[in-house]
N, C-alpha and C positions, 0 to 999 in steps of 0.2 A: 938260626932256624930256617931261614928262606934257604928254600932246595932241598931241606933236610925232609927223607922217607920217614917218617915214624913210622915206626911197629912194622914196618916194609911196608906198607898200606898209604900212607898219606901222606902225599907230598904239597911240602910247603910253600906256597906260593907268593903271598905276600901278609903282609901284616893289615890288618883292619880296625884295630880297634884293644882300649884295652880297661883297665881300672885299677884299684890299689891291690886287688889281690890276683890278678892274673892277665893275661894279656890274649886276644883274640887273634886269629890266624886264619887267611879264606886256604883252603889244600882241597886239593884233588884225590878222591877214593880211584884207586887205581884199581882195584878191583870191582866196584860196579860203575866207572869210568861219570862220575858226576862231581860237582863239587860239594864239600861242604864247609862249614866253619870249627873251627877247635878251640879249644879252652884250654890254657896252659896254665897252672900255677905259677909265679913268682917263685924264684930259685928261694926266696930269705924263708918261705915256709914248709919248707919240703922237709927240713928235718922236723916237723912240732907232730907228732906220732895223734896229739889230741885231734889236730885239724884235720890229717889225714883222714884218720876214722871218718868222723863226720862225713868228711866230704864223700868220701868213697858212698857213705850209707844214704847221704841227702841225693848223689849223682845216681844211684838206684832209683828212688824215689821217684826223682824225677822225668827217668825214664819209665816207668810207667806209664806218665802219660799218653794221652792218644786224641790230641784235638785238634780243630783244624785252626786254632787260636792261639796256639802252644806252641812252640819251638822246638821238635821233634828230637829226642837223644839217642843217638844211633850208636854209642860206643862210649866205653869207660876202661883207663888205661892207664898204662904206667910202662915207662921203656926208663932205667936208669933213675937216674934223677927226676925225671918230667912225669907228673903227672898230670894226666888231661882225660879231657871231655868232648866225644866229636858231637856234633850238632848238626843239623840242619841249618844250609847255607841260605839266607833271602837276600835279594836282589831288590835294593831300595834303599829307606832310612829309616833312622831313629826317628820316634817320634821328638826329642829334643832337636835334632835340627830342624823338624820344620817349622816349630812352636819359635825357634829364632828367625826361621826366614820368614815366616806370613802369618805369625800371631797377632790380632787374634784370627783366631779361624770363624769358619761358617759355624751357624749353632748346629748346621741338620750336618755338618761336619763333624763336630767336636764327641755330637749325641751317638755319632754312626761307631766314630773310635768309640767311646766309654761302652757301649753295648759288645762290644767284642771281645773290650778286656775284661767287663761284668761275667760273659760265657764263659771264657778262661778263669779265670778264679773260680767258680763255681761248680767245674770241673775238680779244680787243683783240692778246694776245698775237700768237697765230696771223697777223696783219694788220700785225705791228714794231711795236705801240705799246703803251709803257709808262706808264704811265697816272702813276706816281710822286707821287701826293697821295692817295690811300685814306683816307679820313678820313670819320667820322659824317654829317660836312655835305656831303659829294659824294652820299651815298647818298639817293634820291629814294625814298619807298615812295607808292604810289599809292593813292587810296580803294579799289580792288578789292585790296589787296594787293600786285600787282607792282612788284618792286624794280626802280632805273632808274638807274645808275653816271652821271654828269656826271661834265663836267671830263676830260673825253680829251685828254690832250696837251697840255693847257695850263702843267701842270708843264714839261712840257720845253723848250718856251718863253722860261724865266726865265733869264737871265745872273745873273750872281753880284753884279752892281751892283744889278737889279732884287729880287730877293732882300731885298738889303739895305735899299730904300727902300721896299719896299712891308708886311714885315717876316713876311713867309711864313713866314719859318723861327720865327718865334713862333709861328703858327698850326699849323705842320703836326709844329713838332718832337716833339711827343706820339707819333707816330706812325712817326717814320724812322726805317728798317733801318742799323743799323749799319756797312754800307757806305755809306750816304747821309749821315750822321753823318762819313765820314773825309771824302766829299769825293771818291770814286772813282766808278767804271760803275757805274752800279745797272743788273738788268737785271728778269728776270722775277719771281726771286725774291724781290728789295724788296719787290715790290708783295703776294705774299703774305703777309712778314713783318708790311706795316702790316694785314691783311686777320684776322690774327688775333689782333692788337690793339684791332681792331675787335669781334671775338667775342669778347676778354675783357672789354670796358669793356662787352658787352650782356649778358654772363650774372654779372659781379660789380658795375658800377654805377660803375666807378673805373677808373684809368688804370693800366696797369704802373709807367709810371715818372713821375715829379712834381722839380720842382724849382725854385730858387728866378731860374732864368734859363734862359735857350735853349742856355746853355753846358755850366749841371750835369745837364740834363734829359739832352741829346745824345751827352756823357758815361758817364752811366749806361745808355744803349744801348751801348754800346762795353765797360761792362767790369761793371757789376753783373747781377746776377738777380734777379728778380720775383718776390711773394708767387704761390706757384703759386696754381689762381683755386679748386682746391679746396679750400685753408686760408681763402678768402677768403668762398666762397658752396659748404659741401658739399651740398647740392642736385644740383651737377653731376655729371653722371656720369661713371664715367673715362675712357671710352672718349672722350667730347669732350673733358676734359681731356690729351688726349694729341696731340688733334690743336693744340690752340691752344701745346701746350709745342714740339708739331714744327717750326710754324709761323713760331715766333719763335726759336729759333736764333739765335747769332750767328754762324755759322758758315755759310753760302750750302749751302754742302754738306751739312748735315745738314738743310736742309730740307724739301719737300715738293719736286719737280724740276719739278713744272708744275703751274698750275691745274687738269687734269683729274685732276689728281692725287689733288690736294687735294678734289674735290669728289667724288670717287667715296670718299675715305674722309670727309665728312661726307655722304652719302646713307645709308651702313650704319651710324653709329655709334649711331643711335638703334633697331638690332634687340638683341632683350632676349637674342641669346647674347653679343652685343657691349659692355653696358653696365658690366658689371661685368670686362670683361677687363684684361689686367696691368697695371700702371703699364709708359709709355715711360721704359726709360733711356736716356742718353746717356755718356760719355765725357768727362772733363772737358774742357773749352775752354780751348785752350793760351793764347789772349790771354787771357783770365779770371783765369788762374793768375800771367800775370807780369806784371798790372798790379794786383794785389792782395795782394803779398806780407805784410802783414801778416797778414789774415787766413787766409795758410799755414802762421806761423812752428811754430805746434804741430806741424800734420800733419810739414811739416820736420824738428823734430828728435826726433819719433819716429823718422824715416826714415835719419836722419843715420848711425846705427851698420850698417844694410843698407847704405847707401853705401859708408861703408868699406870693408867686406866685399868688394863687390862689386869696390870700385878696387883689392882687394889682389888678387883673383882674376885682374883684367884684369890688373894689371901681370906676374902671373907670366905669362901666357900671352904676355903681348908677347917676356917674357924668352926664353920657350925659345924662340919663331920666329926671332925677331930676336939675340937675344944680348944685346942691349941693356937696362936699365931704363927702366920708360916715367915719361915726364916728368909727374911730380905737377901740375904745374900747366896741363897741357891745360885741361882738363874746367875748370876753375875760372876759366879765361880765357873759355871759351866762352859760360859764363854772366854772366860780368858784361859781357861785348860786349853778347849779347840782351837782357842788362836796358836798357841804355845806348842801345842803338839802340831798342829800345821806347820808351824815356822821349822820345827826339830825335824819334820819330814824335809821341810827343804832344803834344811841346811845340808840333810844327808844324802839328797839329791846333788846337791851344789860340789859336796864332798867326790860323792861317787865318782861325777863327770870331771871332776879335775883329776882325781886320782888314774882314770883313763885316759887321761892329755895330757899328766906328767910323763918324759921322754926326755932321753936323752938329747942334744943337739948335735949334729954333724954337719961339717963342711961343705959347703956346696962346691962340687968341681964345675971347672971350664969347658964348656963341650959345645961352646960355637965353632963352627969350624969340621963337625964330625957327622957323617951320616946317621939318618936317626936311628936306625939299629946302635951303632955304635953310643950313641950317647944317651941311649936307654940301659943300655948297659953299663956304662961308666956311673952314673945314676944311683941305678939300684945295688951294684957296689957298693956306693957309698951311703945305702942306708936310707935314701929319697926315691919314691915314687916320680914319676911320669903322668900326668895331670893327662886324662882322657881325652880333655880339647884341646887337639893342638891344630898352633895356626899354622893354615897351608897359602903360601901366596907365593905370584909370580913376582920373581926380581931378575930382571935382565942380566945383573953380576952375578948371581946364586944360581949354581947348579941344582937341577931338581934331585930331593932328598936330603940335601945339604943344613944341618941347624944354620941359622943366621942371626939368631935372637935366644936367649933364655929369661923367663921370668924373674928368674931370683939373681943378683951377682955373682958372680964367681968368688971362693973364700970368703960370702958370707955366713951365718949359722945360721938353720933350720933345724927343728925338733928332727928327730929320726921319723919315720915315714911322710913326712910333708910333700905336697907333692909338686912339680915342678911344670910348669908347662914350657911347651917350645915354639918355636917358629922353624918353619920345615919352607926351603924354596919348594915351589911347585913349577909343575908345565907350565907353559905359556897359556894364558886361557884362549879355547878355540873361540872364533867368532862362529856366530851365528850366521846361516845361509840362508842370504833374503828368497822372496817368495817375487820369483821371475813371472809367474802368469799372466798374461795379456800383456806383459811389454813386446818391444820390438827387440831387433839382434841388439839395435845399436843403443837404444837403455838400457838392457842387460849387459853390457860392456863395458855402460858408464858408471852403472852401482857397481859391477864388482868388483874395476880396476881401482874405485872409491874406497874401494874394502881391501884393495891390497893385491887383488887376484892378478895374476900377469895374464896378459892380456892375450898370449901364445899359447892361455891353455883353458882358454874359453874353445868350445867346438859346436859346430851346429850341423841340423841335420832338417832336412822341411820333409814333411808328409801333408798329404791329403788328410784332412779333418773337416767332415758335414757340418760341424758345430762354430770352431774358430775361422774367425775372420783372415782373412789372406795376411801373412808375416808377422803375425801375434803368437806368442809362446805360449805352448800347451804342455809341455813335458818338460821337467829337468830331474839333473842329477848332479851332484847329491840334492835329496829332497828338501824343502821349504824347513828352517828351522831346526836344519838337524848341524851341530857342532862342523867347523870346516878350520883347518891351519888355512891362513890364504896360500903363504908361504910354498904350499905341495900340492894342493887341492886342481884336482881335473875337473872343469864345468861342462857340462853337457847340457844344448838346451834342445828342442826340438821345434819346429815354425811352425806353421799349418800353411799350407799349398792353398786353400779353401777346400771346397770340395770335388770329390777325385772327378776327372773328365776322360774320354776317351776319343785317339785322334780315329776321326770318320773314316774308315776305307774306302778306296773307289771302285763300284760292284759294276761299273757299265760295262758292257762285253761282254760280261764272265757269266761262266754258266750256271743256271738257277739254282743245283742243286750244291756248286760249291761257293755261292755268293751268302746264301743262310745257312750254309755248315762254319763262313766267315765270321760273317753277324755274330752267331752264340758264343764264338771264341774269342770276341773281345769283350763280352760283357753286353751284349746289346740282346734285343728282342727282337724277333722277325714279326712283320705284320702281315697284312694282307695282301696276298700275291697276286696282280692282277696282268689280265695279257691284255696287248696292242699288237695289231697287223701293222706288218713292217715289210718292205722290198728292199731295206736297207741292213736289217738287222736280221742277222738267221733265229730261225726258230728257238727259240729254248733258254736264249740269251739277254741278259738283263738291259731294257731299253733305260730304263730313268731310276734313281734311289729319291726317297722322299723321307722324308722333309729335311734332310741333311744332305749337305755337297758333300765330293771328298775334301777330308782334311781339317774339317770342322771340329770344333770341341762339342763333345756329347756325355751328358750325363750316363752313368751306367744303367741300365734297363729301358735307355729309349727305343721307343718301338721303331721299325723301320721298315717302309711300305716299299716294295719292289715291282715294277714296268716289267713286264717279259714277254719279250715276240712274240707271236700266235703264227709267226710266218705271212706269208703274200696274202692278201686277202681276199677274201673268196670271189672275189670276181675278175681276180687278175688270168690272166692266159698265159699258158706257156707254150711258145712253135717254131719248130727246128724249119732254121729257110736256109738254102742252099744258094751258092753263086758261085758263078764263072768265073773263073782267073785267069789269065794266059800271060804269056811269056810275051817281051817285045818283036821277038822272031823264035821262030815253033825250033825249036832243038837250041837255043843259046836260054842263059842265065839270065832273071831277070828275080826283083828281091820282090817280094809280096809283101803285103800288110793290109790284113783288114779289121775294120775297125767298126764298132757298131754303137746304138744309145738306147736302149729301151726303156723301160719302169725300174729297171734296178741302177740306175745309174748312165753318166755319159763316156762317151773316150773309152769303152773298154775293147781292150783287143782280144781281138780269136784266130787272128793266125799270124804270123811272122818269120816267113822262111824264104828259100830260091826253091823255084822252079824253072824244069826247059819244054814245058809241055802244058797244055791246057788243061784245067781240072776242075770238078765241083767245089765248093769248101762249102761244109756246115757252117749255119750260125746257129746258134739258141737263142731266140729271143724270149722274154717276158715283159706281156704288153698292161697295160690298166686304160680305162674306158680313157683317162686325157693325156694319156702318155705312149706316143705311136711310136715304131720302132724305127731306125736307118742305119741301112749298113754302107759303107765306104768303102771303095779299092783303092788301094796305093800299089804303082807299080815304080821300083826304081825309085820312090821317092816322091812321085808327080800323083796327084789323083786323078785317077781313070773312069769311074763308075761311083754313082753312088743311086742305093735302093730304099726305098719307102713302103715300108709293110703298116699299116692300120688297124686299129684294134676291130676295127666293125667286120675288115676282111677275113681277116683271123676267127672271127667271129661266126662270122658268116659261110668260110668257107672259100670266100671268093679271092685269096692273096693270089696275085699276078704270077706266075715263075720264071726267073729267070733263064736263057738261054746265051747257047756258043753264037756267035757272029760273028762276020770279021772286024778286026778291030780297025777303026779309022784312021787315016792320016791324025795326028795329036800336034797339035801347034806347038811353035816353040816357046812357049811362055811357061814357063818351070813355076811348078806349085811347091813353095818350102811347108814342106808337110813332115818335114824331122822330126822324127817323135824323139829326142832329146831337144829340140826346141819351139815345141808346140805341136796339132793333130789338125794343121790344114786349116780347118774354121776358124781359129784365131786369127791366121795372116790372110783371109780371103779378103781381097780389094777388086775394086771395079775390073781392074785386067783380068785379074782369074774369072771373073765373072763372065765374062765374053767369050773366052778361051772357053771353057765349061759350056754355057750355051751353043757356041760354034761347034764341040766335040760330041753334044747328046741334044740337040735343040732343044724347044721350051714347051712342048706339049705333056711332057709326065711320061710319054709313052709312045715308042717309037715303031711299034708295029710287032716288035720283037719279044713283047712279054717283059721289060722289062719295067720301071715306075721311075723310068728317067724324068726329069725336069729339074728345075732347081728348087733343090731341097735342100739347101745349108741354115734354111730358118725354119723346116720343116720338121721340128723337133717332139 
């Protein structure tokens, strides 16, 4: 069947599940592209024309449904031999495996399921269908939680032949109401009998009643009583205790009268004025009582002397109406009739269920060794079922899907539909992916090369995170807890950097308007822009950044306060002064250089050329009240002249001017004024000093306008 299109519509996917009469399949609707599940018949009942009927008429039924409790029937069908049922696919479990993995359950658990499957029935009811198999494995619970009743109708289906070869009554007998045990109408109330059988086996983990065949089990619905479930698991509270004792009845009449019934008292039973409320009594059960007379003989012959009593009374009063003595042996006739005819019920009870488990015997085949498709099929060939649970486990020698085990021997005998369970290899089980948060690279390394992971396929990444501490893990992949092979598995984890920082840029120089167009584009704030008077720094241009240097790490949004020139300040001068130059003889070459010091700095040059002729040269000077100006001649290399302008004069008006004169004899004493290695006043020593004084004498001012003197400290 895997791969096989039914009806060109449904493609088979794999097998999920199955029982004595048909087997389960998840397929793919390829025309409204979703999954669902399918119901296949068993090939041994395709030819019984009775079963088909039914099922065809119960698989109607069924689909009428329309709850959200229900197991939705989307299709009913027949290609060749196969008849099926699509269904509604849920994603999750039976409620039988969970009742194995984590029974018992919660009670505000157990209460939540029985309330769902209580809505469901009451439904089902309400629409004539009794649903007549209630049992752990009908009940679907989905990944979100919602319960999902299967198997609508398909009980009612079964003939009493079918029954017997398919071996139902071994699977479902756990769970049948003692009306469905004689053999009679079951009607609404079976189905809540099995329904709190169901809530007893989730809140104590066990069965009511157990036995060593489908005959003593069936039996023991008919005439035993159950560990009540709060001797079994006192955990429970009474008030649900009362509903599961109401529930199961052997008596139809002391039941629950309908599923609304019954689910309007499990919604309340969990309010705290209702938990501790009275124990439910009942009345004894007349069939209880005269099929278990031994264990009345005592209460009996306590009772034996009130008896008496009571038959002498009666017979006097028969006396005085009638006149006659009443006949001692009534009463004692009556009772041994009802024991008599009870026991003739039983026996034909005893009869019935044997005569549905007489069967023939068949062989059991060998089918370790065969895929379980395959050996489901060799199987049912031979007249044996496939036991719904089968074990799946990993074996390092066994290929997944592979039998490794069968229940029963090979050519031993089993009745005809017995059913068989198998052992199937499975996958390797994945491990589980520890939860890396707040370790480090190198604990995350050491848990999961622990677990198997190669260690080349750990990978890390750091980010900036406000929250985690610098090289603790905040992110991974695959997530905490979710299945991993170590074997193949890619780890990704992510560090935290701490919190993100930004490197300071360096705004000094740069101009104001493209220093906070900087700032916003690395993430920062501009603050308050303040000017400073500068002779150093031009206008407009960023003196100082605050409260960060460059290069500094900065949070993002810190503000940042920015110094900006306002230019010279307001009391600086500015005054263009002129000076004579001349050549060493008037028509030859001679190199100039002048050189000057004001408020804006020292050493700075304004001219550097030859000339063969005498000339004015501009200076610009810019003075400030304690920073006077000087300018310097170099001729050929030697200093020739040097001028001293003052701010007062400038000021005032009163600066000296220089004039032409003839130049003096100049000593031979050579001033290294190389401006590749130095501008004169570094190498000035006592000789140049003399030389300089002897060239311009020491008065400041030589008649000629100019502000000769020595001025090398005249700064």
């Amino acid at each position: 069947m895997i791969g096989h299109e039914l009806a060109g519509r449904y493609k088979i996917i794999e097998r999920i599940g199955g029982g004595g009469m048909a087997l389960v399949y998840k397929a793919q609707d390829i025309l409204l592209n979703r999954n669902v599940a399918i119901k296949v018949l068993r090939q041994q009942f395709v030819h019984d024309e009775e079963f088909i009927r039914r099922f065809r008429r119960e698989a109607q039924s069924a689909a009428s449904l329309s709850h959200s409790n229900v197991v939705s029937i989307y299709d009913v069908g027949q290609e060749e031999d196969v008849h099926y049922i699509v269904m509604e696919y849920i994603e999750g479990q039976n409620l039988n495996e969970i009742i194995k993995e984590r029974a018992p359950l919660q009670v505000e658990e157990a209460v939540r399921i029985a309330i769902q499957i209580c809505d469901a029935l009451g439904h089902a009811h309400h629409n004539q269908i009794i649903h007549r198999d209630i049992k752990p494995h009908n009940i679907l619970i989905g990944r979100n939680g919602r319960v999902k009743v299967t198997d609508f109708g398909i009980a009612r289906a079964v003939t009493s032949t079918t029954i017997t070869q398919t071996g139902s009554v071994v699977g479902s007998v756990h769970y049948f109401s003692p009306e469905h045990a004689k053999g009679v109408v079951t009607g609404e109330k079976s189905d809540l009998y099995s329904l709190g059988i169901v809530l007893y086996q989730m809140l104590t983990a066990r069965l009511p009643f157990l036995g060593e065949s489908p005959i003593s089990v069936a039996l023991k619905h008919l005439q035993e009583e159950f560990d009540e479930p709060r001797e079994v698991n006192p955990l429970i509270p009474q008030s649900v205790e009362n509903i599961i004792l109401k529930s199961m009845r052997k008596n139809p009449e002391e039941r629950y009268q309908s599923a609304e019934e019954m689910m309007d008292d499990l919604e309340t039973c969990l309010l705290p004025m209702r938990l501790n409320e009275p124990k439910m009594e009942f009345e004894d059960d007349a069939d209880s009582t005269l099929v278990m007379p031994a264990l009345k003989t005592m209460q009996r012959s306590s009772q034996h002397h009130i008896d008496q009593e009571d038959d002498s009374e009666e017979e006097e009063l028969v006396e005085k109406h009638t006149g006659k003595p009443k006949k001692k042996w009534v009463k004692p006739t009556i009772i041994i009739v009802s024991v008599l005819l009870f026991l003739g019920i039983m026996v034909g009870v005893v009869m019935y269920v044997n005569k549905m488990l007489e069967v023939p015997e068949v062989k059991v085949p060998q089918v370790v060794g065969m895929t379980e498709e395959q050996a489901i099929r060799e199987l049912e060939d031979s007249g044996l079922t496939v036991d719904e649970e089968v074990i799946r486990k990993y074996k390092p020698e066994v290929e997944p899907g592979i039998v490794y085990a069968q229940s029963k021997d090979p050519d031993s005998m089993l009745k005809k539909g017995s059913p068989v369970q198998l052992s199937v290899g499975d996958e390797k089980p994945l491990e589980k992916m520890p939860d890396l948060n707040g370790k480090t690279f190198k604990e995350a390394v050491a848990i999961l090369t622990d677990l198997g992971v190669n260690e080349k396929a750990i990978k890390q990444s750091t980010v900036n995170n406000d929250d985690v501490p610098v090289g603790q893990i905040f992110d991974q992949s695959p997530s905490a807890e979710s299945p991993i092979d170590p074997n193949q598995v890619e780890v990704r984890v992510t560090i935290s950097k701490g919190k993100e920082t930004i490197n300071m840029p360096s705004l000094i120089g740069m101009d104001k308007d493209k220093a906070v167009a900087l700032i916003e584009s690395v993430g920062l704030k501009v603050g308050p822009i303040k000017e400073k008077s500068s002779f150093e720094v031009k206008k407009g241009e960023v003196m100082e950044q605050w409260p960060h240097d460059p290069n500094q790490a900065v949070e993002p949004n810190a503000v940042i306060t920015l110094f900006v020139s306002s230019g010279y300040p307001a009391d600086a001068l500015e005054y263009n002064y002129s000076v004579p130059v001349s050549p060493s003889v008037e028509g030859q070459e001679s190199k100039i250089r002048v050189v000057f010091s004001d408020a804006l700095g020292d050493n700075q040059e304004a001219v550097n050329k030859t000339i063969t002729n005498s000339e004015m040269v501009p200076v610009k000077l810019t003075l400030a009240p304690e920073k006077h100006a000087t300018v310097m001649i170099f001729r050929d290399g030697r200093q020739v002249d040097t001028y001293s302008v003052s701010y007062t004069d400038v000021k005032n008006g009163t600066v000296p001017q220089p004039t032409f004169e003839q130049p003096p004899v100049e000593p031979d004493v050579p001033v290294d004024i190389n401006p590749d290695e130095g501008n004169g006043e570094e190498d000035f020593n006592e000789e140049d000093d003399a030389a300089y004084n002897w060239n311009h004498g020491n008065n400041g001012n030589n008649g000629n306008g100019k502000g000769h003197g020595k001025d090398k400290d005249n700064d």
